[in-house]
ZADRENSE-498732 format. One record per residue (C-alpha): residue number from 1; y, z, x; residue in one letter. Coordinates in steps of 0.1 Angstrom, whole numbers. Layout:
+-----+-------+-------+-------+------+
|  nr | north |    up |  east | rest |
+-----+-------+-------+-------+------+
| NUM |     Y |     Z |     X |    A |
...
+-----+-------+-------+-------+------+
This chain:
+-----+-------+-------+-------+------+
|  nr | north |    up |  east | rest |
+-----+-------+-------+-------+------+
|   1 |     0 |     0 |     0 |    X |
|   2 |    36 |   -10 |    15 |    X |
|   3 |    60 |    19 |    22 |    X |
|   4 |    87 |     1 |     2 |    X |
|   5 |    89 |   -11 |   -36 |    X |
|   6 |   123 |   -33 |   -30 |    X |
|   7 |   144 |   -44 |    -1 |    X |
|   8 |   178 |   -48 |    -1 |    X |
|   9 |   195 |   -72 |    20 |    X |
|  10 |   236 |   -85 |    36 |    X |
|  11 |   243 |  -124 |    36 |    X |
|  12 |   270 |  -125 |    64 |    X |
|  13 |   252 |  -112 |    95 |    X |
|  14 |   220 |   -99 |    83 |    X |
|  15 |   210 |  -137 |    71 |    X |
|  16 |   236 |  -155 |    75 |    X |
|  17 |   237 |  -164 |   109 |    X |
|  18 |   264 |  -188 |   103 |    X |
|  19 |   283 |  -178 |    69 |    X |
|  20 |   300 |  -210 |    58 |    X |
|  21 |   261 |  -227 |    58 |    X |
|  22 |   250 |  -202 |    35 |    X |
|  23 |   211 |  -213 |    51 |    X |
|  24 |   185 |  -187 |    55 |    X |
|  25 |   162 |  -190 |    86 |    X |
|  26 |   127 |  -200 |    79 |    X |
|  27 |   113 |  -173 |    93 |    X |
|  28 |   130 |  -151 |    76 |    X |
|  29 |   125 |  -175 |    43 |    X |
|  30 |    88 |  -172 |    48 |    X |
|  31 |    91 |  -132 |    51 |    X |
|  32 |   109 |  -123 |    23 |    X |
|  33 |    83 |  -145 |     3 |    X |
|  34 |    53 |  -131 |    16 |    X |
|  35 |    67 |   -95 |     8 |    X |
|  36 |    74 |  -105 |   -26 |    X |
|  37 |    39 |  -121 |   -26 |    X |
|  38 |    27 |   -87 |   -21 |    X |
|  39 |    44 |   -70 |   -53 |    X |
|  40 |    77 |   -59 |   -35 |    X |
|  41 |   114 |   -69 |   -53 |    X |
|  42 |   135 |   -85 |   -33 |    X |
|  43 |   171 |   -78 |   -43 |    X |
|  44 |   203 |   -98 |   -21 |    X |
|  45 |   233 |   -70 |   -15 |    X |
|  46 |   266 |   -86 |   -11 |    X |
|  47 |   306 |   -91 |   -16 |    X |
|  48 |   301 |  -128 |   -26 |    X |
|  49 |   293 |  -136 |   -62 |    X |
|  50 |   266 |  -152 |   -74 |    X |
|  51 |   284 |  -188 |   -71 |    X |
|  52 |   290 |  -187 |   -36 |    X |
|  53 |   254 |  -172 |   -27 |    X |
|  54 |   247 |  -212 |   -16 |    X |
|  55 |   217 |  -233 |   -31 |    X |
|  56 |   189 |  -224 |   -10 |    X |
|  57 |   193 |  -186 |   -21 |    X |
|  58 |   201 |  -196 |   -57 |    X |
|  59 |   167 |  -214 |   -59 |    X |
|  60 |   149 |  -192 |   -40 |    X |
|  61 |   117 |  -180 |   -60 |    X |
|  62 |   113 |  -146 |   -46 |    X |
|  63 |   149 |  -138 |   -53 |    X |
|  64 |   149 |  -110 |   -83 |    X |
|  65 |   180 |   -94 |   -83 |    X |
|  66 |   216 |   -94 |   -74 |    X |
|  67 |   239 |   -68 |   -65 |    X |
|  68 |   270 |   -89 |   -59 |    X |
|  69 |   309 |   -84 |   -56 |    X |
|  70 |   301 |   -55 |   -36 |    X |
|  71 |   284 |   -40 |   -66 |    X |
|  72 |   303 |   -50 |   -90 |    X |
|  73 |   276 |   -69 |  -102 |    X |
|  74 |   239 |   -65 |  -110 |    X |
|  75 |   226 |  -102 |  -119 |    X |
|  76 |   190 |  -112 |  -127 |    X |
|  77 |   181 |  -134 |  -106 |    X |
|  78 |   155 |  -152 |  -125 |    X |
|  79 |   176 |  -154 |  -159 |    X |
|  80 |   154 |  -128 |  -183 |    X |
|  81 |   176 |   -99 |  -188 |    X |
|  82 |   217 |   -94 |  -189 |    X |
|  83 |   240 |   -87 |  -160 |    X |
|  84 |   260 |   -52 |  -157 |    X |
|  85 |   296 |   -58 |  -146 |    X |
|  86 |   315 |   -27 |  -130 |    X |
|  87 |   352 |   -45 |  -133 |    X |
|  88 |   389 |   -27 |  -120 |    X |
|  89 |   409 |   -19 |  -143 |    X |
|  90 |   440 |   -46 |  -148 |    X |
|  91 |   467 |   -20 |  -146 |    X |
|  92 |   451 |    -6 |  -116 |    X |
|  93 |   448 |   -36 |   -99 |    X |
|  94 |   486 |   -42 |  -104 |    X |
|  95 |   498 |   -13 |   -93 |    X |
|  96 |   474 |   -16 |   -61 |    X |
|  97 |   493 |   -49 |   -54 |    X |
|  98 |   530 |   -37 |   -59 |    X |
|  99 |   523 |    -8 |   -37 |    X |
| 100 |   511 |   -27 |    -4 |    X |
| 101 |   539 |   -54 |   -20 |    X |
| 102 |   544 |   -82 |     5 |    X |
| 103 |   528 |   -72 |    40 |    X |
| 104 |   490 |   -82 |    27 |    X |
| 105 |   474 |  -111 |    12 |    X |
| 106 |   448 |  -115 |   -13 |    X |
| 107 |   419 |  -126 |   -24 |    X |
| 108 |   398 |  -116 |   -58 |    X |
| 109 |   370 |  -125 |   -79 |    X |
| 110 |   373 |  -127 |  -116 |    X |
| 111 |   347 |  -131 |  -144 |    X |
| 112 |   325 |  -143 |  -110 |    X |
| 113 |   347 |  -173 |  -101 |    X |
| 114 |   363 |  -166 |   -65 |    X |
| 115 |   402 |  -168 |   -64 |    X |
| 116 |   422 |  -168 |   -27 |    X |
| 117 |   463 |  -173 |   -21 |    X |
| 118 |   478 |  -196 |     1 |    X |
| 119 |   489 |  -172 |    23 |    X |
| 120 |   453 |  -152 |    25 |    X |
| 121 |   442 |  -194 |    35 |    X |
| 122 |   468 |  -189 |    65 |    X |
| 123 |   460 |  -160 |    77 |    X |
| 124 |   419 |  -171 |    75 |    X |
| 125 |   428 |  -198 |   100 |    X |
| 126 |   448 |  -180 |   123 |    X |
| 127 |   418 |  -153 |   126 |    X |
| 128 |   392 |  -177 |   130 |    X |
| 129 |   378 |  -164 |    97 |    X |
| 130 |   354 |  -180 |    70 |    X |
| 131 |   356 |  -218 |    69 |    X |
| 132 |   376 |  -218 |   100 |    X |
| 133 |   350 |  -205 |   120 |    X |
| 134 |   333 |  -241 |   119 |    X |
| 135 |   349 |  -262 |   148 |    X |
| 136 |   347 |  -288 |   130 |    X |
| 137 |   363 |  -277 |   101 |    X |
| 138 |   398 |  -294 |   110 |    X |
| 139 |   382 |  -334 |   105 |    X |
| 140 |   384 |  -324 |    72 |    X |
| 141 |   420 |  -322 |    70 |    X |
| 142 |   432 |  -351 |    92 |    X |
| 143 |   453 |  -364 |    62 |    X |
| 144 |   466 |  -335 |    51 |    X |
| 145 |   504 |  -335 |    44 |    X |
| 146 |   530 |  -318 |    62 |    X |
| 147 |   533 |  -286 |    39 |    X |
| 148 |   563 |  -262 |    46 |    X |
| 149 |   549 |  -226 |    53 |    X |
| 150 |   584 |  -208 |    45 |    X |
| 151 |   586 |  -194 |    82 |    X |
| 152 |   607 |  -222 |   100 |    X |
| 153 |   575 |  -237 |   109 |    X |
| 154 |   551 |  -262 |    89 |    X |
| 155 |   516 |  -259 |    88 |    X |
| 156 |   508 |  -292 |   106 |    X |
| 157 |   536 |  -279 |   135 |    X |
| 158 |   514 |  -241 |   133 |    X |
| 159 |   474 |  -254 |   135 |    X |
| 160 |   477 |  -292 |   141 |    X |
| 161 |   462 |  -298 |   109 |    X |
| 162 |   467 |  -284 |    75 |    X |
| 163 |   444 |  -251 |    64 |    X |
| 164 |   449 |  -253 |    30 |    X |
| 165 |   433 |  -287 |    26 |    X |
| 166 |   403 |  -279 |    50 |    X |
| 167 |   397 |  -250 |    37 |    X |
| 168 |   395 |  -265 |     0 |    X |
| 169 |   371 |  -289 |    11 |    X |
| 170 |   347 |  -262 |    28 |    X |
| 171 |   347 |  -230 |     2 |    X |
| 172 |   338 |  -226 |   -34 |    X |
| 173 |   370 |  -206 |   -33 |    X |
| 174 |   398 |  -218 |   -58 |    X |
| 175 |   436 |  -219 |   -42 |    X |
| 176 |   461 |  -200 |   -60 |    X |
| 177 |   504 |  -194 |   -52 |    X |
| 178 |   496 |  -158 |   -65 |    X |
| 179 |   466 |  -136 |   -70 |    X |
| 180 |   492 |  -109 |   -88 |    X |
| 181 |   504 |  -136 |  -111 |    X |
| 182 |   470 |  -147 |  -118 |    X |
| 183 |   457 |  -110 |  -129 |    X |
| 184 |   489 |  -103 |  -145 |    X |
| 185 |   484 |  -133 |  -169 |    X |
| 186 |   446 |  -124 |  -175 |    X |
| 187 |   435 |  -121 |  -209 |    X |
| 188 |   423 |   -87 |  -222 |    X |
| 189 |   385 |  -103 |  -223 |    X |
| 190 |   386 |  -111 |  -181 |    X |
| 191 |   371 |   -87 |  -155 |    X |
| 192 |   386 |   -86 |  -127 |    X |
| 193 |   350 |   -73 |  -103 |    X |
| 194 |   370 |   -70 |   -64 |    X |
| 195 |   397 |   -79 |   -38 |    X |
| 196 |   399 |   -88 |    -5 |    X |
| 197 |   436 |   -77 |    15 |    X |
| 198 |   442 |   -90 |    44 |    X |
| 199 |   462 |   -77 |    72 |    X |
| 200 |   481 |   -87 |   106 |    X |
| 201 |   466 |   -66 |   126 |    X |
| 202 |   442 |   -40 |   131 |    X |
| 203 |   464 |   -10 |   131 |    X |
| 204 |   478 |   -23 |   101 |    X |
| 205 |   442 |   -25 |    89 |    X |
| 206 |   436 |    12 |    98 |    X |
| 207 |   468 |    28 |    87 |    X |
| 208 |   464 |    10 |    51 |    X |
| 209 |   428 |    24 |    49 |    X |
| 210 |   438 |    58 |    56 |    X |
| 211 |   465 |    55 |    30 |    X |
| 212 |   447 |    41 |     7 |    X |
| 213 |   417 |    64 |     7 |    X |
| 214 |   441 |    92 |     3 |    X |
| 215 |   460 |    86 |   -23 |    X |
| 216 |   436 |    62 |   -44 |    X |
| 217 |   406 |    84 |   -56 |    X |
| 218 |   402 |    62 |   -81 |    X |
| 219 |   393 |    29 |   -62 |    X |
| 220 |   360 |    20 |   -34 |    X |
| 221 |   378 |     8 |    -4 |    X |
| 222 |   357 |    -4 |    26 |    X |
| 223 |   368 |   -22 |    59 |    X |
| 224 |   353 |   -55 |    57 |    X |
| 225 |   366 |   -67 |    95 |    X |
| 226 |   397 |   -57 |   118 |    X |
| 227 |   422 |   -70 |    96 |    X |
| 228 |   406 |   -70 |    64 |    X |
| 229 |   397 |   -46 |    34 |    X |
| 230 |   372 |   -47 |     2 |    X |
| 231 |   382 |   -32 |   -30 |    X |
| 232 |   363 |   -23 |   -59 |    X |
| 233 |   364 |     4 |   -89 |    X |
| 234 |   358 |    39 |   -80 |    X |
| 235 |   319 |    42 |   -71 |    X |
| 236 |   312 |    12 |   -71 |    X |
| 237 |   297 |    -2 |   -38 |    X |
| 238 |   261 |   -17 |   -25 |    X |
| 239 |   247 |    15 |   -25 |    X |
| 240 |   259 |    27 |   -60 |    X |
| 241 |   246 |    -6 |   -71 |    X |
| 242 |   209 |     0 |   -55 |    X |
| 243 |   206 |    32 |   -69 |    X |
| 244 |   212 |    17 |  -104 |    X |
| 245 |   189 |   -10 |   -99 |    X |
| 246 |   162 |    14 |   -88 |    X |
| 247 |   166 |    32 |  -120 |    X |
| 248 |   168 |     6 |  -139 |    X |
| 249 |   133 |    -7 |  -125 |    X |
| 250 |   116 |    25 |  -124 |    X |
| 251 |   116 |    24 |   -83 |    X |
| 252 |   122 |    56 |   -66 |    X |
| 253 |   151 |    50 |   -41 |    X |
| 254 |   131 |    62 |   -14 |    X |
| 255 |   110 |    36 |   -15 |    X |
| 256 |   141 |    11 |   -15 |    X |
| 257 |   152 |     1 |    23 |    X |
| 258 |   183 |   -22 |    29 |    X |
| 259 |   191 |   -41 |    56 |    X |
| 260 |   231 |   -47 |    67 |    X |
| 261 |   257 |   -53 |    96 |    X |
| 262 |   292 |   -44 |    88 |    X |
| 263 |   318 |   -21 |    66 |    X |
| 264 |   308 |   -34 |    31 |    X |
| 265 |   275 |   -20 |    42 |    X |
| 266 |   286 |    18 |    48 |    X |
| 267 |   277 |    23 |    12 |    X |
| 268 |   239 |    20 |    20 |    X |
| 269 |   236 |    45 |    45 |    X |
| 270 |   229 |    81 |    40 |    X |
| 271 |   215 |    80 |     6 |    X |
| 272 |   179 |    86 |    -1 |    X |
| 273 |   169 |    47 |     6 |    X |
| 274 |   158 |    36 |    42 |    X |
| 275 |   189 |    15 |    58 |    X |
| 276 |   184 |    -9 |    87 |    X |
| 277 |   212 |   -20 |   108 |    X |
| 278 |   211 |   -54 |   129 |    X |
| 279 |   212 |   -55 |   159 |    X |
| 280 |   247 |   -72 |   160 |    X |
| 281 |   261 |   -44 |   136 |    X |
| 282 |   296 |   -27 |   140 |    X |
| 283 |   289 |     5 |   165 |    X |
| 284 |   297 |    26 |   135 |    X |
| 285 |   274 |     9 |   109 |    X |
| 286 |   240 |    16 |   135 |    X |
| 287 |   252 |    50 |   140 |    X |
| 288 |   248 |    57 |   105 |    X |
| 289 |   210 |    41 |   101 |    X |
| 290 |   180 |    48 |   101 |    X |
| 291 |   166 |    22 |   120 |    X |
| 292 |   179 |   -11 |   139 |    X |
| 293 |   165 |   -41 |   143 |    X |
| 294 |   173 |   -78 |   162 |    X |
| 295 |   198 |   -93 |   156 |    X |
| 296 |   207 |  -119 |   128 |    X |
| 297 |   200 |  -151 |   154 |    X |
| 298 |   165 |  -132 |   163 |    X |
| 299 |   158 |  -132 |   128 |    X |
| 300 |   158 |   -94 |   127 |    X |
| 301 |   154 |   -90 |    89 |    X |
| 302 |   123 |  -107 |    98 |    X |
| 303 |   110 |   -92 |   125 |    X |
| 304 |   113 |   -55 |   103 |    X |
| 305 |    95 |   -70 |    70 |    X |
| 306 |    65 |   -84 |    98 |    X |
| 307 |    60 |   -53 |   115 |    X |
| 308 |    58 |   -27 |    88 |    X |
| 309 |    51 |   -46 |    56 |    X |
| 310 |    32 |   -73 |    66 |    X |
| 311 |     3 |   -62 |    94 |    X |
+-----+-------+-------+-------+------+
């Protein structure tokens, strides 16, 4: 009998080796089906929602469940039974925006659909984030007009091509001017599930998280990269969302282990399920595991599910 009923596992750096291909190696293909073969659930933990999971994991067979938006969403995988949805409240989310005003940029996910500013776009390229992490990513924008960036500067005078126009032909992402004018013109009906800030440096980053987490007790805040930050409804997180999904399948969360690499992943360490870092995990994420395994281009997810599940 396997030690574990259901594993839990990252995209970006657990699986993803290379986030903008959205590909699973085979290896790692071939392990999560034999475990499922042998009766386990195999459950995909991540920010993205389920439309940017890419079509190799959509289709997967062995796929079950989905905790996506960070936990913001539980989604059967195979179609049978409804979704839970854990949104922010509109208000809240307002008043999140007007207090870190113009210093950030945004990016959100609304009834599932993926929304991203302009400005969140810019500050993507300059990082080397995302789409822009593809060399190759400028070809797409070769004829790209010469778009004004407000600072003195146009785009195609900043990055020697244009962002905005690569990066719409590389992400499931939709452009928007404004993420605040987009929720404030939601109707009552929408669900507004997470947001992404971004920041222009790390000490930015840091001092925003600090504030944050002490003033708003009523929001999940995590530190997705150096200059970024993930925001969801109080509680809500990966592991809030595994917990629920264990309960709602009759799986003690003991016998649930997770796999992970970064802050969005904090949320799955110490609770009563086993949590395995990568071996390319932030310092502070592997010293908060259980275990540690390779690294995402060594297949590490892998290599764990052939060693103890498997033999």
């Amino acid at each position: 009998m396997a030690a574990f009923d259901l594993i839990a596992f990252d995209l970006d750096g657990t699986v993803f080796g290379i986030p903008f291909k959205q590909e699973i190696a085979q290896r790692v293909y071939r392990a999560f089906q034999a475990a499922h073969d042998r009766g386990i659930t195999i459950a995909v933990a991540t920010g993205r929602p389920v439309a940017m999971l890419g079509d190799q994991l959509k289709s997967a067979p062995w796929l079950d469940w989905g905790i996506t938006v960070n936990g913001a969403q539980i989604v059967d995988m195979q179609g049978d039974q409804p979704s839970l949805c854990r949104p922010i409240d509109k208000q809240l989310a307002l008043k999140l925006m007007r207090e870190l005003g113009d210093k950030v940029s945004w990016s959100t996910f609304i009834n599932d659909t993926p929304y991203v500013e302009e400005k969140k776009v810019l500050h993507m390229a300059e990082m080397g984030l995302g789409a822009f992490s593809d060399p190759g990513v400028t070809s797409a924008a070769a004829d790209a007009s010469d778009t004004d960036t407000g600072e003195g500067k146009s785009v195609m005078e900043r990055f020697g091509f244009n962002p905005i126009e690569a990066f719409a032909s590389r992400s499931d992402m939709n452009i928007v001017p404004s993420i605040y004018k987009l929720v404030e013109e939601l109707p009552k009906t929408s669900k507004v599930q997470k947001f992404g800030c971004a920041f222009d440096s790390a000490e930015d980053t840091d001092a925003a998280f600090s504030e944050l987490t002490r003033v708003h007790k009523d929001l999940d805040i995590a530190i997705l990269n150096a200059t970024e930050l993930e925001i969801t409804g109080v509680g809500v997180n990966k592991g809030s969302a595994l917990e629920l999904l264990c309960w709602k399948l009759g799986i003690d969360p003991a016998r649930a282990v997770a796999f992970g690499d970064s802050g969005n992943d904090i949320s799955l360490t110490g609770r009563s399920n086993h949590f395995v870092a990568m071996g390319n995990a932030d310092g502070f994420i592997k010293e908060r595991a259980d275990e540690i395994t390779a690294t995402v281009q060594e297949d590490g997810v892998a290599a764990w599910i052939e060693k103890n599940l498997l033999n």
